[in-house]
BALODREN-458903 format. One record per atom (N, C-alpha, C, O): atom name; x, y, z; residue number from 0; residue in three letters. Coordinates in steps of 0.02 Angstrom, whole numbers, padded with zeros to 5 digits, always signed. Layout:
<atoms>
CA / X / Y / Z / NUM / ALA;
...
</atoms>
This chain:
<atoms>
N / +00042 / -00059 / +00000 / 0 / UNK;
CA / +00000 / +00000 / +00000 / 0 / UNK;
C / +00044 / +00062 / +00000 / 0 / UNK;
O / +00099 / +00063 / +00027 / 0 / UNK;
N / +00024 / +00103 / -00024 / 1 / UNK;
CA / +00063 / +00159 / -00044 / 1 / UNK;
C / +00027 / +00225 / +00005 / 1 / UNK;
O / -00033 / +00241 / +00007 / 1 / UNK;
N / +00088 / +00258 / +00046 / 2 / UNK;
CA / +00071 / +00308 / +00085 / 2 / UNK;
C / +00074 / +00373 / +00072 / 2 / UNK;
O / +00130 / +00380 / +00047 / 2 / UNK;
N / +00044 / +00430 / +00074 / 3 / UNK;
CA / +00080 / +00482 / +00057 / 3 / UNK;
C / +00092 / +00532 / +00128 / 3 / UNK;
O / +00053 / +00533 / +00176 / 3 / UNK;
N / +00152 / +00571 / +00121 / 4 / UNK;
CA / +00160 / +00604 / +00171 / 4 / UNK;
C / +00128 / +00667 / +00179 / 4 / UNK;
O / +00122 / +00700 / +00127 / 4 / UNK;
N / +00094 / +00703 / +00256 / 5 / UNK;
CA / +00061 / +00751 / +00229 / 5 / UNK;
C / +00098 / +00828 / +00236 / 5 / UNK;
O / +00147 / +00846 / +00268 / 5 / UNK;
N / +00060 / +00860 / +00199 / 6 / UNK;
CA / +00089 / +00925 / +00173 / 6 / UNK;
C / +00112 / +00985 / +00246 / 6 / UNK;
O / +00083 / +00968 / +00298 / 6 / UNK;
N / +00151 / +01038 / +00254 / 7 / UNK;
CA / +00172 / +01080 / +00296 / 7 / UNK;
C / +00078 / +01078 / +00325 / 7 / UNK;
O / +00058 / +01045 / +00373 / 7 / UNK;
N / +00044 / +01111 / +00292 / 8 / UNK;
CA / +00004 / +01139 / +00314 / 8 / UNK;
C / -00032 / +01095 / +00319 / 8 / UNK;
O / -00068 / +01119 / +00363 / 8 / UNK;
N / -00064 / +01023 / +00302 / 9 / UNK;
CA / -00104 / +00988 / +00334 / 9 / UNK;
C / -00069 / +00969 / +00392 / 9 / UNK;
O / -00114 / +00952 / +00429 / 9 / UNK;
N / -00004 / +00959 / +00429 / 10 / UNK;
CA / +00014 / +00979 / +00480 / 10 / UNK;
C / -00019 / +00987 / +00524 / 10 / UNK;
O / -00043 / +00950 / +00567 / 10 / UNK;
N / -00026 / +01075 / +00508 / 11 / UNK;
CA / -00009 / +01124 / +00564 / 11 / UNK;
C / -00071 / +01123 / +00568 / 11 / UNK;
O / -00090 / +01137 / +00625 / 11 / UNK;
N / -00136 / +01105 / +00510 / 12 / UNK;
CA / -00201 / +01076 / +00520 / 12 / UNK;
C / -00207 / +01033 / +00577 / 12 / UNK;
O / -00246 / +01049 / +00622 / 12 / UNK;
N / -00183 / +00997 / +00580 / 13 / UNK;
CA / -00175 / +00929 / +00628 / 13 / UNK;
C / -00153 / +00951 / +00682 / 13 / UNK;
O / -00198 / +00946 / +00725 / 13 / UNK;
N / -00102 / +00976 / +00705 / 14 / UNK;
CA / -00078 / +01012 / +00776 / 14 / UNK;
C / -00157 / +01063 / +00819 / 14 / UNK;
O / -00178 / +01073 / +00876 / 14 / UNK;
N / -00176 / +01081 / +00750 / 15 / UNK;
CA / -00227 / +01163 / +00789 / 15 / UNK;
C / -00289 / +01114 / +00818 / 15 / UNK;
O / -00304 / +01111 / +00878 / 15 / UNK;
N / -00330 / +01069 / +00752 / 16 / UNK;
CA / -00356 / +01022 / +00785 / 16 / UNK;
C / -00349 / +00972 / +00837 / 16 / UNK;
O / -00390 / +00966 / +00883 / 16 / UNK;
N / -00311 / +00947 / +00832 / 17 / UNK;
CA / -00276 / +00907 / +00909 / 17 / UNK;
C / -00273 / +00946 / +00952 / 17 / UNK;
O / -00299 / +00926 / +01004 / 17 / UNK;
N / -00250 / +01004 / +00955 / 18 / UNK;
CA / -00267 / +01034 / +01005 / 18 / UNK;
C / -00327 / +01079 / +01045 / 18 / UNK;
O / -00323 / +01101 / +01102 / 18 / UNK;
N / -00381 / +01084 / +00999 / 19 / UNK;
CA / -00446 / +01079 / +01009 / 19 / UNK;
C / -00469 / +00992 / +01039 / 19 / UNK;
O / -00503 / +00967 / +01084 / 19 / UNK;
N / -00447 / +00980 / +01011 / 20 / UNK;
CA / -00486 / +00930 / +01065 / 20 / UNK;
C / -00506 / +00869 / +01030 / 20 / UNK;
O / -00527 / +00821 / +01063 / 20 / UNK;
N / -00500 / +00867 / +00954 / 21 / UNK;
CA / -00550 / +00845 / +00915 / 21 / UNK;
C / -00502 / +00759 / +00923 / 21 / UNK;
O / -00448 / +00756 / +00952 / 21 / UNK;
N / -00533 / +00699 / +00893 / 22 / UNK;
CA / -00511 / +00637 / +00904 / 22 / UNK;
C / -00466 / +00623 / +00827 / 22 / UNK;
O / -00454 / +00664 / +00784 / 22 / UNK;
N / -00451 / +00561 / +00829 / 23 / UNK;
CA / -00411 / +00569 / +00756 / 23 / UNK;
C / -00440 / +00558 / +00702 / 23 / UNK;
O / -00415 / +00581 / +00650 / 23 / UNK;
N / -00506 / +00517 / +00699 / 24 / UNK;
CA / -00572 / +00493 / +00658 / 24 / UNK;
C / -00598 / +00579 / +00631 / 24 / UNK;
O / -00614 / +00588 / +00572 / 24 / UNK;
N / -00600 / +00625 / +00672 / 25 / UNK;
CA / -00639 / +00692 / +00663 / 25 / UNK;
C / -00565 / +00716 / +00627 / 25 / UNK;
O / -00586 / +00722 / +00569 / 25 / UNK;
N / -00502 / +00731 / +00624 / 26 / UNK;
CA / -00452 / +00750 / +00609 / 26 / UNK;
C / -00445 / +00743 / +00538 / 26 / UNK;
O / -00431 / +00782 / +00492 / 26 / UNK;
N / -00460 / +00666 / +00546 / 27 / UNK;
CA / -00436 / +00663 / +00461 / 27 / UNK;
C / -00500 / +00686 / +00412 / 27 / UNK;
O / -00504 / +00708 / +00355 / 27 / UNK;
N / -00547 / +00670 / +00462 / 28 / UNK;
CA / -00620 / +00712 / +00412 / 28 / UNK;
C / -00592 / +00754 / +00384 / 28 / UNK;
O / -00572 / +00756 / +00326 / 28 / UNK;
N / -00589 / +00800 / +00438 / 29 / UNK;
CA / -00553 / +00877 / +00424 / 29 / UNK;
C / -00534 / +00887 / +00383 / 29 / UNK;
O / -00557 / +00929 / +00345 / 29 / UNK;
N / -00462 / +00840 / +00367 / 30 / UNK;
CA / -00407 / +00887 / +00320 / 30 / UNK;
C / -00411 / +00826 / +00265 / 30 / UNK;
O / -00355 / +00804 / +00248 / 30 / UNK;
N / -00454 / +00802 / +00241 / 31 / UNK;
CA / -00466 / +00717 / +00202 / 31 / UNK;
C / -00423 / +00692 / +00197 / 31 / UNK;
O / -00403 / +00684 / +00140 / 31 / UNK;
N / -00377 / +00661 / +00257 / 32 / UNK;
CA / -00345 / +00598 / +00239 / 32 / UNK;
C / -00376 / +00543 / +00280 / 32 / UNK;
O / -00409 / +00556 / +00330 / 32 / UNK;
N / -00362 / +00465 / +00254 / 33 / UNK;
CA / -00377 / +00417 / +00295 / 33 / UNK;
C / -00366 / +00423 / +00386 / 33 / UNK;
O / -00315 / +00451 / +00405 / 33 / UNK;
N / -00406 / +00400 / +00431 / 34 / UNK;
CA / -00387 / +00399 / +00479 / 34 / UNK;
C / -00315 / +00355 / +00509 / 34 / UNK;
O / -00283 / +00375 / +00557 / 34 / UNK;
N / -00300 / +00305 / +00477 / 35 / UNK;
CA / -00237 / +00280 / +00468 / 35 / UNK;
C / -00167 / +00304 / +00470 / 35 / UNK;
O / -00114 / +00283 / +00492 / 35 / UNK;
N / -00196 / +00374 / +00429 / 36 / UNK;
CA / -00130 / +00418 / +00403 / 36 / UNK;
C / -00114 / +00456 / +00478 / 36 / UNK;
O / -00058 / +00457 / +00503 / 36 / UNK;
N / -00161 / +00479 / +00502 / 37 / UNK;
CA / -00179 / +00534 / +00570 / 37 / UNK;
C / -00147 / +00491 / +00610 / 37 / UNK;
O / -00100 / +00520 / +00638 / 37 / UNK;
N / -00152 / +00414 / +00632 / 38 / UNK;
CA / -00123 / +00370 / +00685 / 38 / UNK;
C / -00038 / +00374 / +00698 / 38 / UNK;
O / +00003 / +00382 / +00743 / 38 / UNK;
N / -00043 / +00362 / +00615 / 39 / UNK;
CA / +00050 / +00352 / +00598 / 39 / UNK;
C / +00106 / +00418 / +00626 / 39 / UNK;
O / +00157 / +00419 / +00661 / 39 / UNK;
N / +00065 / +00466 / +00590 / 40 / UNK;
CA / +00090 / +00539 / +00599 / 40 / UNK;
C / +00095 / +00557 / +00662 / 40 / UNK;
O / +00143 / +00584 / +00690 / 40 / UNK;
N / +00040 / +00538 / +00687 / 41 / UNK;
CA / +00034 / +00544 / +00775 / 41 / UNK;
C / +00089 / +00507 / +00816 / 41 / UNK;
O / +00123 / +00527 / +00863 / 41 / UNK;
N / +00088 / +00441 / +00782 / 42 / UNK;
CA / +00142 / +00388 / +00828 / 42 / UNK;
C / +00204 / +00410 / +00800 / 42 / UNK;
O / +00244 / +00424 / +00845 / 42 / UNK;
N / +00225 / +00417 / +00745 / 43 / UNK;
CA / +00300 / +00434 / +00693 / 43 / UNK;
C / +00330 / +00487 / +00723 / 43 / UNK;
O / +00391 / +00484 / +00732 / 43 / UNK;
N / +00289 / +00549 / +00744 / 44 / UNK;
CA / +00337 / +00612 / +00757 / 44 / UNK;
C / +00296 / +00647 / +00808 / 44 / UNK;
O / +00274 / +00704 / +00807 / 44 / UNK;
N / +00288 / +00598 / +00856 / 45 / UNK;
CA / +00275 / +00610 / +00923 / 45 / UNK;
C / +00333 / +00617 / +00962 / 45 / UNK;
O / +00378 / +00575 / +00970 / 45 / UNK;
N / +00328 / +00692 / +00991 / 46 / UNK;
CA / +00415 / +00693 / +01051 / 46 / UNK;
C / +00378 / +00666 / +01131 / 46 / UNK;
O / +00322 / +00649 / +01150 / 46 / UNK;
N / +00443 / +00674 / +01159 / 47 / UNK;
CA / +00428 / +00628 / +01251 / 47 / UNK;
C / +00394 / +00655 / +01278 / 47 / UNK;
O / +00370 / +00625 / +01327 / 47 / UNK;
N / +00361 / +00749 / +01262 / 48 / UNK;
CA / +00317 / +00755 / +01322 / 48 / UNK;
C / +00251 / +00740 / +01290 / 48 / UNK;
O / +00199 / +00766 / +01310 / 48 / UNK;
N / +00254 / +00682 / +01222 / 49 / UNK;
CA / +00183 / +00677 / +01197 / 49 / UNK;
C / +00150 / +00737 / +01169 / 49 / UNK;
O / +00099 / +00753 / +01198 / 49 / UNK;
N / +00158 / +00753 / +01147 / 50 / UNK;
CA / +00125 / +00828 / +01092 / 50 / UNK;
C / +00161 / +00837 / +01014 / 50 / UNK;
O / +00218 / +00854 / +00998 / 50 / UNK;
N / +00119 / +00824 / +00986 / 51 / UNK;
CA / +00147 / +00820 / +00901 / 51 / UNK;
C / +00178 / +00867 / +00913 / 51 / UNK;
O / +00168 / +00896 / +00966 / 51 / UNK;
N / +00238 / +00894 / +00856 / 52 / UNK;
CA / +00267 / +00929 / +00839 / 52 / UNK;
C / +00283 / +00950 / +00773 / 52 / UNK;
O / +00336 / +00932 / +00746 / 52 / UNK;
N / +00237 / +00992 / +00741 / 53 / UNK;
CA / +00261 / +00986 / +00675 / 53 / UNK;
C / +00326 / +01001 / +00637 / 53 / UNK;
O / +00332 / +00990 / +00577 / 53 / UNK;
N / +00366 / +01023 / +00669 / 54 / UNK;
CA / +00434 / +01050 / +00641 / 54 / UNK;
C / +00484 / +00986 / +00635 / 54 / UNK;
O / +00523 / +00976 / +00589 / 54 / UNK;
N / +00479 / +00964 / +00667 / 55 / UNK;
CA / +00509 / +00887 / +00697 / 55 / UNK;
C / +00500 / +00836 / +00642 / 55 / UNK;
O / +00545 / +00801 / +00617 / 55 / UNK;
N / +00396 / +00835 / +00619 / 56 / UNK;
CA / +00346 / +00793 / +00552 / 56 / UNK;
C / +00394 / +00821 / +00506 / 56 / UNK;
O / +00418 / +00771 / +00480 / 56 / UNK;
N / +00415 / +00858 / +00488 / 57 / UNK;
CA / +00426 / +00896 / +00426 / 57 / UNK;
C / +00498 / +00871 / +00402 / 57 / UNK;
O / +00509 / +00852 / +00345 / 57 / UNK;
N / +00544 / +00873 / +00450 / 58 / UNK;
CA / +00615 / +00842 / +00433 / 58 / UNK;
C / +00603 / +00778 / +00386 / 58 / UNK;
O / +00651 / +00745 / +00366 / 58 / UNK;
</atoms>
């Protein structure tokens, strides 16, 4: 299966929502990617105090 990585700004989409509150099922609504993609991104470039970081996603 073929993944794609997501863009600066679906990102920083993803950071503003997560931090509203919203779950990862409502996230990927949001910015239309699979909920799958939202899990990975979440687990992949998650730092230790637990809070995405998008600068970190982006490298």
């Amino acid at each position: 299966m073929k993944y794609k990585q997501l863009t600066i700004t679906k990102r920083y989409q993803l950071l503003a929502l997560k931090k509203l509150g919203y779950n990862q099922k409502e996230i990927a609504e949001e910015i239309g990617v699979h909920p799958s993609t939202i899990c990975r991104e979440l687990k992949h470039h998650d730092v230790k105090v637990h809070e995405y970081n998008t600068e970190m996603a982006q490298v």
